[in-house]
C-alpha positions in Angstrom: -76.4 19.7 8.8 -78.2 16.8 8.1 -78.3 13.5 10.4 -77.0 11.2 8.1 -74.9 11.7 4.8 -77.0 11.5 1.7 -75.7 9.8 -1.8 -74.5 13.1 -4.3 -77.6 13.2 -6.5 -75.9 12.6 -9.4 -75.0 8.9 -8.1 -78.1 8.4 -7.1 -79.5 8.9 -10.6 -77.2 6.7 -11.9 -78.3 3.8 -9.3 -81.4 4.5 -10.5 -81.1 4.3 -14.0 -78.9 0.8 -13.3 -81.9 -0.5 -11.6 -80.0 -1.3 -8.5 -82.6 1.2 -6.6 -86.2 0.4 -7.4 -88.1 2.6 -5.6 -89.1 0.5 -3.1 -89.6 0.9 0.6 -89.9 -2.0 2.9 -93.7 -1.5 3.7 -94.3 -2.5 0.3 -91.5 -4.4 0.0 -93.6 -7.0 2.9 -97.0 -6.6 1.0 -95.7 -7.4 -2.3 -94.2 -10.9 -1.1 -97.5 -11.4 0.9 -99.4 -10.7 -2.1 -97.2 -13.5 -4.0 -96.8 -16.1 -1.5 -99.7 -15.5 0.8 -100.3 -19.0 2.4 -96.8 -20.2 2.1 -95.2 -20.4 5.8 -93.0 -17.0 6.0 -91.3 -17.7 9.9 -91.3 -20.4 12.6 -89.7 -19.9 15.9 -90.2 -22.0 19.0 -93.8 -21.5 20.0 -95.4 -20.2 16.4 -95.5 -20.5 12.5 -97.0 -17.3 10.4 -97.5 -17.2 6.7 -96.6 -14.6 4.6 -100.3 -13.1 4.7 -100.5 -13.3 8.3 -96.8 -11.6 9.3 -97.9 -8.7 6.5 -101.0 -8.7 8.6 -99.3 -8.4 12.3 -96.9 -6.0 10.8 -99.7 -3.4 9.8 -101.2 -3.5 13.5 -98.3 -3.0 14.9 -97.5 0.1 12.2 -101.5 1.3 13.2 -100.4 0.4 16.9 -97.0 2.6 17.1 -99.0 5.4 15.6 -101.6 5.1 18.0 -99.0 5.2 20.8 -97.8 8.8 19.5 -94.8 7.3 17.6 -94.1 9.7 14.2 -92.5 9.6 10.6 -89.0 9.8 11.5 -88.9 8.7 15.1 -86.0 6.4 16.3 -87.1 3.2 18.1 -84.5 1.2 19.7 -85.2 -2.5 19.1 -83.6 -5.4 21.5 -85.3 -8.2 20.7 -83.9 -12.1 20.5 -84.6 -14.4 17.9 -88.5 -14.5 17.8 -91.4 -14.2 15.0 -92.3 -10.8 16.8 -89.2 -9.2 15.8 -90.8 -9.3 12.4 -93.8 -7.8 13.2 -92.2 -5.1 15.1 -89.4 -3.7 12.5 -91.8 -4.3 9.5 -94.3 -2.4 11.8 -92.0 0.8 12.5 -91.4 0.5 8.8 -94.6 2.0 8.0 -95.2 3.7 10.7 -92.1 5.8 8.6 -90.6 5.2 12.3 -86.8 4.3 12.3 -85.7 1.2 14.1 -82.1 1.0 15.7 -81.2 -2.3 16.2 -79.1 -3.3 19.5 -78.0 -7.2 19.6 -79.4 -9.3 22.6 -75.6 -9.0 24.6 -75.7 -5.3 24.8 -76.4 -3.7 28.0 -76.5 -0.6 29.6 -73.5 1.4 28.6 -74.8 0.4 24.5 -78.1 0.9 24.9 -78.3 4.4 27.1 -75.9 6.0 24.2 -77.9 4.3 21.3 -81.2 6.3 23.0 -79.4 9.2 24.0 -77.4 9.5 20.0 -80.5 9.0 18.1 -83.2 10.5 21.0 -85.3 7.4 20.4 -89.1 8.0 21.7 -89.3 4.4 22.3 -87.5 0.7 23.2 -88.9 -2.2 22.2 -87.4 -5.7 24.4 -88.2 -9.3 26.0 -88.9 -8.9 29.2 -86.0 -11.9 29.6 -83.7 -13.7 27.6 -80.6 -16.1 28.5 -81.2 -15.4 32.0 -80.9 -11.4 31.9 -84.5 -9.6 32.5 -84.3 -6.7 30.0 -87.4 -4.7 31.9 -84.2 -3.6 34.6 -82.6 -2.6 31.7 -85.2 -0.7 30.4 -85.6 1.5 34.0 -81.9 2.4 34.3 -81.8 3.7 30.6 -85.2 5.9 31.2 -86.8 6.1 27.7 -90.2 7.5 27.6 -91.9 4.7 26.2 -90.9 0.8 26.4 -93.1 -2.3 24.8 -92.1 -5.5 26.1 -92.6 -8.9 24.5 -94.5 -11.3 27.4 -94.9 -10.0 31.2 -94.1 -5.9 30.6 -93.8 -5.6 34.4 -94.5 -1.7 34.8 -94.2 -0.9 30.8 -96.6 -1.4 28.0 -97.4 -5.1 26.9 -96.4 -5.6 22.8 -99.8 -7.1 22.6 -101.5 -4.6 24.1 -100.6 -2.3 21.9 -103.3 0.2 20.9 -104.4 -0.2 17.4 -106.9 2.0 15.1 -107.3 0.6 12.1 -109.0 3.7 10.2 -106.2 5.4 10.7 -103.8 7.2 8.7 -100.0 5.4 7.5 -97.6 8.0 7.1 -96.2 8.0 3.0 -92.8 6.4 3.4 -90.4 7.4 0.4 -87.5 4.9 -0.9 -84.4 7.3 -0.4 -85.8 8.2 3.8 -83.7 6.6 6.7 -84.5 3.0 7.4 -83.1 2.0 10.2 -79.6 2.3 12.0 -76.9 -0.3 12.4 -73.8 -0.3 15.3 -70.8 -0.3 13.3 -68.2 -2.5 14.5 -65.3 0.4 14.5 -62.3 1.0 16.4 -63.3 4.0 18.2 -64.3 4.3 21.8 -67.8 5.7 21.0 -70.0 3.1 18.9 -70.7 4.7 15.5 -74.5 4.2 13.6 -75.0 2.9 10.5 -77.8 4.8 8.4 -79.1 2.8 6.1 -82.1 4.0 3.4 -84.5 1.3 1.7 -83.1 1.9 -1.5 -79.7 1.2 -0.8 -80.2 -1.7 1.3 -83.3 -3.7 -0.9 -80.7 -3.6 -3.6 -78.1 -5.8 -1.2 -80.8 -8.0 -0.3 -82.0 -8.3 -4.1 -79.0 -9.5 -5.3 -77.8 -11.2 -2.4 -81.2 -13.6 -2.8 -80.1 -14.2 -6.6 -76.5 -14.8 -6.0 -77.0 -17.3 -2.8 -79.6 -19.1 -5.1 -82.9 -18.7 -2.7 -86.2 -19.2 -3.7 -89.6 -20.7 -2.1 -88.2 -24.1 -1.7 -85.0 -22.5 0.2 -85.5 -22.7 4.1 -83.3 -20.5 5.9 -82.0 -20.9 9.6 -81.4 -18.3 11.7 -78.5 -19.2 14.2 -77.3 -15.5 14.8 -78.6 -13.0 16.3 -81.3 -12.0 14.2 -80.6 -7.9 14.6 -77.2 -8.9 13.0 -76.1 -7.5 9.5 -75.2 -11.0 8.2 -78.4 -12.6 9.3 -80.5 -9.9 8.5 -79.4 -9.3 4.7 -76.3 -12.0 3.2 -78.7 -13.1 2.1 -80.5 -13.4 5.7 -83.9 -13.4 6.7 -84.7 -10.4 4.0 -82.8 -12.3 1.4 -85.4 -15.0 2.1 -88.6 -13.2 2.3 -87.7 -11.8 -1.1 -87.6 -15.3 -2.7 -90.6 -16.4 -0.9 -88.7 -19.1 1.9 -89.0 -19.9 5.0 -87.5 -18.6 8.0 -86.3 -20.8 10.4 -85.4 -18.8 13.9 -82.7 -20.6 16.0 -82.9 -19.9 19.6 -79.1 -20.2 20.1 -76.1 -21.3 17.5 -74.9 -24.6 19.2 -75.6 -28.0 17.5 -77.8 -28.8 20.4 -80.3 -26.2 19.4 -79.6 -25.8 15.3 -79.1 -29.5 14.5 -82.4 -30.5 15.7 -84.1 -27.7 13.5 -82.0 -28.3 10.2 -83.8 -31.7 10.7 -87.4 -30.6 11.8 -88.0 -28.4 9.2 -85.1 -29.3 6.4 -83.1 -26.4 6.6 -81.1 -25.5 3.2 -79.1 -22.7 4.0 -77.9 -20.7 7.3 -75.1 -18.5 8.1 -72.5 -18.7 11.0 -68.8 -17.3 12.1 -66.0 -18.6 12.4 -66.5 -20.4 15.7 -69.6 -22.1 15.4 -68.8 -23.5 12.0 -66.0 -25.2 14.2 -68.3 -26.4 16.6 -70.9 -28.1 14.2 -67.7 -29.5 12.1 -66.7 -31.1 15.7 -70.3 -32.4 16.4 -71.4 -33.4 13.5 -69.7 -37.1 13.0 -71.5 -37.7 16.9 -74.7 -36.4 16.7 -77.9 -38.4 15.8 -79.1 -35.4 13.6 -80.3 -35.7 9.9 -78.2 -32.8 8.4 -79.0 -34.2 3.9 -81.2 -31.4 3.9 -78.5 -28.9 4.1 -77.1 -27.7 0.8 -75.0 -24.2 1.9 -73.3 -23.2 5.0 -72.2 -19.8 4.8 -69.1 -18.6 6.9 -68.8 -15.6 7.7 -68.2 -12.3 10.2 -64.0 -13.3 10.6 -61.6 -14.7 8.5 -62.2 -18.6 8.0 -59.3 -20.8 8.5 -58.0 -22.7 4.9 -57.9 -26.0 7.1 -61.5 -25.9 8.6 -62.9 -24.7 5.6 -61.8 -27.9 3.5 -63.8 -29.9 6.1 -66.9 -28.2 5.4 -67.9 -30.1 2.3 -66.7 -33.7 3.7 -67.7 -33.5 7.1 -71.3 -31.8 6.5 -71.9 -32.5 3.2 -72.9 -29.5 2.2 -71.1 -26.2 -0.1 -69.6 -24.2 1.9 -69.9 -20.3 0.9 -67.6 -17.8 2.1 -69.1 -14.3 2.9 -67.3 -10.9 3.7 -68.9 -8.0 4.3 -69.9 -5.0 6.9 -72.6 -3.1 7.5 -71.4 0.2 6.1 -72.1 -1.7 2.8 -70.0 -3.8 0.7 -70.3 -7.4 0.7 -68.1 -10.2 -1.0 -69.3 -14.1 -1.8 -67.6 -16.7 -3.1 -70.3 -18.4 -5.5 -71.0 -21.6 -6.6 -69.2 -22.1 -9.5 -66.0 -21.0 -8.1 -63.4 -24.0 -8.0 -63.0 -25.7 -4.0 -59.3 -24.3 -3.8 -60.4 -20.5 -4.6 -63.7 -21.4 -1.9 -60.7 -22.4 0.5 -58.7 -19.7 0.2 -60.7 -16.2 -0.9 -63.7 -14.4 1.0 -65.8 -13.7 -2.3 -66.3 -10.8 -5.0 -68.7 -7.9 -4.6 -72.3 -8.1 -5.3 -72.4 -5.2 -7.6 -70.1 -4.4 -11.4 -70.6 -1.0 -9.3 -69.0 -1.8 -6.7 -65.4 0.4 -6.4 -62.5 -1.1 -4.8 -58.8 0.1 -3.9 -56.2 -1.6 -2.1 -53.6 1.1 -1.1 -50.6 1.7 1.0 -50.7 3.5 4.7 -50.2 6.7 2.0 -53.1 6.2 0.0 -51.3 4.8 -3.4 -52.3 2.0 -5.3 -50.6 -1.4 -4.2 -49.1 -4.0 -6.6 -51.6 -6.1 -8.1 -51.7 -9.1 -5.8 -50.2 -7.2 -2.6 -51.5 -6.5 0.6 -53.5 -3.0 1.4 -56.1 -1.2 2.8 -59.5 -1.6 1.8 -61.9 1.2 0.3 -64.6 1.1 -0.9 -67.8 2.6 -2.3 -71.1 1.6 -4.3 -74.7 1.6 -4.6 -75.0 0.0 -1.1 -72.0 1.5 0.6 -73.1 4.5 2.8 -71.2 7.8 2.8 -70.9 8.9 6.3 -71.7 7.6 9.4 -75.4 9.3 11.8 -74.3 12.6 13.8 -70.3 12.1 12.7 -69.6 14.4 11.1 -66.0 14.9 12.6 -64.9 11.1 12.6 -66.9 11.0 8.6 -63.6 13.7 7.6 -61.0 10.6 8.7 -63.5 7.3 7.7 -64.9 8.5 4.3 -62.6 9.8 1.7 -63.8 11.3 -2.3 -66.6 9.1 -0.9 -64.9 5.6 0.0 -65.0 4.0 2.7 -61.9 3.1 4.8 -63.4 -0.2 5.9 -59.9 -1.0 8.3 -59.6 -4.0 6.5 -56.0 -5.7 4.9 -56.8 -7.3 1.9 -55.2 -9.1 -1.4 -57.5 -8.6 -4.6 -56.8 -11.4 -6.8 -57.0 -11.8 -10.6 -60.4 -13.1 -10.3 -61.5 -9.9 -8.5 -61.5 -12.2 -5.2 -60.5 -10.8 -2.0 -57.8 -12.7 0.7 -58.7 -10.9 4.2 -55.3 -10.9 5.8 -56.4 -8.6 9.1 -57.6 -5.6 10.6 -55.7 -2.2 9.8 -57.3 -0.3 13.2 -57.4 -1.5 16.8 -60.4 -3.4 16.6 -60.3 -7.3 18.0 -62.4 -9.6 16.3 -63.5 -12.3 18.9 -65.1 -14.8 16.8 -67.3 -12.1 14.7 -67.8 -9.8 17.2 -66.1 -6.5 16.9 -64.3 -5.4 20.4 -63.1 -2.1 20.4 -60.2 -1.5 22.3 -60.3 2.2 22.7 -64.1 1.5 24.0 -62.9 -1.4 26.6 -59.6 1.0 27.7 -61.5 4.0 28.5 -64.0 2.0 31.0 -60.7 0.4 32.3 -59.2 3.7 33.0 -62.5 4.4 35.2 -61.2 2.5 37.8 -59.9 4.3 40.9 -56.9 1.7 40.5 -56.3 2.3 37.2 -53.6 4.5 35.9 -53.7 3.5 31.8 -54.9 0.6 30.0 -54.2 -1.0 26.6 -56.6 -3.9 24.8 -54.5 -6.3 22.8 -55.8 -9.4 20.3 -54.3 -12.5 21.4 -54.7 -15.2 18.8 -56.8 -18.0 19.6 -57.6 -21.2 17.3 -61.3 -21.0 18.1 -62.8 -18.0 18.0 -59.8 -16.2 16.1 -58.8 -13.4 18.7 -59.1 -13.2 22.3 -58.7 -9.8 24.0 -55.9 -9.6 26.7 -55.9 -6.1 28.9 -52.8 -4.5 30.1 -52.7 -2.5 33.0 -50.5 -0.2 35.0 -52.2 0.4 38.2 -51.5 3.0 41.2 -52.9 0.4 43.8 -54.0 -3.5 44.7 -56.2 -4.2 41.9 -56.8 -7.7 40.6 -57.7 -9.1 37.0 -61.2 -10.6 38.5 -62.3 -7.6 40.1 -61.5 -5.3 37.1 -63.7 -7.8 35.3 -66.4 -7.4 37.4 -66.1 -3.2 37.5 -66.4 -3.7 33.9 -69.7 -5.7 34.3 -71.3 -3.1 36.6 -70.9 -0.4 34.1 -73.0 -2.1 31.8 -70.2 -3.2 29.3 -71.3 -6.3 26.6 -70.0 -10.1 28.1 -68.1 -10.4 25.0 -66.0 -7.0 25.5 -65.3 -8.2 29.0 -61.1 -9.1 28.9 -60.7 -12.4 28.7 -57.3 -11.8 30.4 -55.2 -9.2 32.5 -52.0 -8.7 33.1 -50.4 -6.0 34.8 -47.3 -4.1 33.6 -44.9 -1.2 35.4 -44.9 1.0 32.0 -46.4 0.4 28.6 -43.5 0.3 25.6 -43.9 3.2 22.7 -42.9 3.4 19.8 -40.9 6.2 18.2 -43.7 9.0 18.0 -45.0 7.9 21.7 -48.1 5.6 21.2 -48.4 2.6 23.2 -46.5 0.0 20.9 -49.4 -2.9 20.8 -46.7 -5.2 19.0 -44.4 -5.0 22.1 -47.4 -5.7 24.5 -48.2 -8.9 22.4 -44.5 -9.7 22.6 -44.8 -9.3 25.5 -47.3 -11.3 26.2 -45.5 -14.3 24.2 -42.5 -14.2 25.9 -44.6 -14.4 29.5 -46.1 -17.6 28.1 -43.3 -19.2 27.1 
């Protein structure tokens, strides 16, 4: 049994023959756009600017350098690394090594990152040796993987720039339709699932996500997500933007403090952001000092944007606002630029691809009512068709091939989708996906702890909050659950942002923990 699911040859072909797969790999993928804008600035960051030539030329030292270091075709590398130029080097440089990156977001800690080494037995981890306070070397001992390269002081592990490199030495043949890299899904279930993503599939995104969000060597993109990120990476992202030839702008942190100063400095065009941030810079931006002209698109996306705030965007920043939905199994939706306001307002975009498959259905799988409210799946040249090493969650996730993405959604007329909520138990705190099943069974760890059930409580800034119930068998409080949660290594943003203790959860007819009556619950105690 293979790792990761493969597309049926047959589909493949046909991508092929469409010219959504190119043949491509991202090795050349790099050289090719450093061929064509060579001296043209490629990324900036806080302490350096590199050209295209010179980030192709870092990334093939590092590719010599990993291969040096013992790291082979095929070899999963976990990568943890904030938003810095290096992070370039580093992914483009496992690229060629044929090496496949797995890329963990700057919040996640220990209980993440010891099962993303242990699932894909990386031979390597690749980190800052600190970032917003939190010294990831620590980190590194507790999870134990055999090799670690740190970015700045590498304490006991192996400095990034010392890093080994032999230049006459052999690059391993990298073929279009091998493993990239791997993605954390954001999924309901208690064990994170990987996303494996080949070059083929996921060039194509980026292709048409550069053409469709208008990019080109004048476009100057800023980074104000986490960089590792699906929506920053490729909608149209950083890879969007080395396709067209602009310049990326990396973003230390999202709030107007850090990102308004840039969009000036270097005259931003374009950057992506959820929910909550796009609040934020709609609240700061009639008080700060900032030039913000050069701005022409903010894209919102990750959770559903609020009608109201997004009729602000174009007055208050005076820019076009684009709505984006997508995930990182695949399919992603824009609203484009010659859509009118009120459908901008309202929908979160149509596919990228006349291949791309949709079906809104009922909880028994049949075709809604044009126009009603569903469950979304999909498939498509850029969808994948099974998750890494799940094979037994793949049998309830993937059906004849689609994807059941656990999204409720209205197609319109226009081929638009409305995103009205999430079908599983899966919170969305302001673009980050909580699980609740993951959260519950760390809760249940507690000595104190008989059961525990996450709940979204909505929230008119980041969207959803998460509120834990608990029925305990002793004197347990709400802080020092939190802080149990902290020790076992769980993410900040997973961390309850409320408890409250019940005798007995409710059910509902066949047994479950009714999730409705615990938020009714909940109302009631507030009011």
């Amino acid at each position: 049994m293979s790792d990761w699911v493969p597309y049926p040859e047959d589909l493949a072909a046909r991508y092929r023959e469409r010219g959504y797969w190119t043949g491509e790999t991202f090795g050349a993928f790099l050289a090719d756009r450093a061929a064509e804008f060579a001296d043209q600035v490629a990324v900036v960051d806080d302490r350096q600017r590199w050209t295209y030539r010179e980030l192709d030329e870092r990334a093939t030292r590092m590719a010599h350098g990993f291969v040096a270091r013992g790291i082979a075709r095929g070899d999963r590398v976990v990568v943890q690394l904030p938003n810095v130029a290096e992070f370039f080097s580093v992914v483009f440089g496992l690229f060629r090594a044929g090496a496949v990156p797995v890329f963990a977001l700057p919040p996640h800690r220990f209980s993440e990152i010891s099962y993303f080494c242990s699932h894909t037995e990386a031979v390597a981890y690749v980190i800052a040796d600190r970032f917003g306070g939190f010294d990831y070397r620590t980190l590194a001992e507790q999870v134990g993987v055999r090799q670690v390269f740190v970015l700045g002081d590498p304490g006991q592990h192996t400095a990034l720039a010392d890093v080994p490199v032999d230049p006459t030495g052999e690059l391993p043949t990298v073929d279009s339709g091998d493993l990239a890299f791997l993605q954390l899904s954001g999924g309901s279930t208690g064990v994170p699932k990987l996303i494996p993503r080949i070059h083929d599939d996921y060039l194509y995104s980026v292709r048409e996500s550069a053409e469709i969000c208008g990019l080109g060597p004048s476009s100057v993109y800023l980074v104000a997500l986490p960089v590792a990120h699906n929506f920053p990476m490729s909608s149209p992202g950083v890879l969007g933007a080395l396709h067209a030839g602009s310049r990326i702008v990396l973003a230390s942190a999202p709030s107007p403090d850090v990102a308004f100063g840039l969009i000036q400095r270097e005259r931003v065009t374009i950057t992506g952001v959820v929910p909550p941030v796009a609040l934020l810079w709609l609240t700061a931006a009639a008080t700060r000092p900032e030039d913000l002209s050069s701005l022409e698109v903010l894209q919102v996306g990750g959770a559903k944007f609020a009608e109201e705030a997004a009729r602000r965007v174009g007055p208050e920043l005076g820019c076009a606002l684009q709505q984006v939905f997508g995930m990182a199994e695949g399919l992603v939706n824009y609203t484009r630029f010659d859509d009118p306001d009120d459908l901008v307002a309202i929908s979160q975009g149509r596919p990228i691809s006349p291949d791309d498959e949709l079906l809104v259905v009922d909880e028994d799988d049949r075709p809604v009512e044009p126009g009603e409210v569903g469950h979304l799946l999909t498939r498509g040249p850029y969808t994948i068709r099974g998750y890494y090493r799940a094979e037994e969650h793949n049998r309830v996730a993937f059906t004849d091939g689609y994807y059941r993405t656990g999204d409720l959604v209205r197609l319109l007329p226009s081929g638009h989708l409305v995103v009205e909520g999430r079908a599983k138990d899966q919170i969305n705190r302001g673009g980050e996906k909580v699980a609740a099943e993951e959260v519950e069974n760390h809760l249940i760890a507690h000595p104190a702890v008989h059961d525990a059930a996450l709940v979204a409580v909505p929230d008119s800034f980041l969207g959803e909050r998460t509120c834990a119930f608990v029925v305990a068998t002793a004197e347990v409080t709400g802080p020092q659950l939190r802080a149990f949660l902290r020790e076992r290594g769980l993410a900040a943003y997973k961390i309850p942002d409320r408890v409250e203790f019940v005798d007995e959860f409710p059910h509902t007819g066949v047994g479950k923990t009714s999730r409705r009556d615990l938020r009714a619950l909940l109302a009631a105690r507030e009011a």
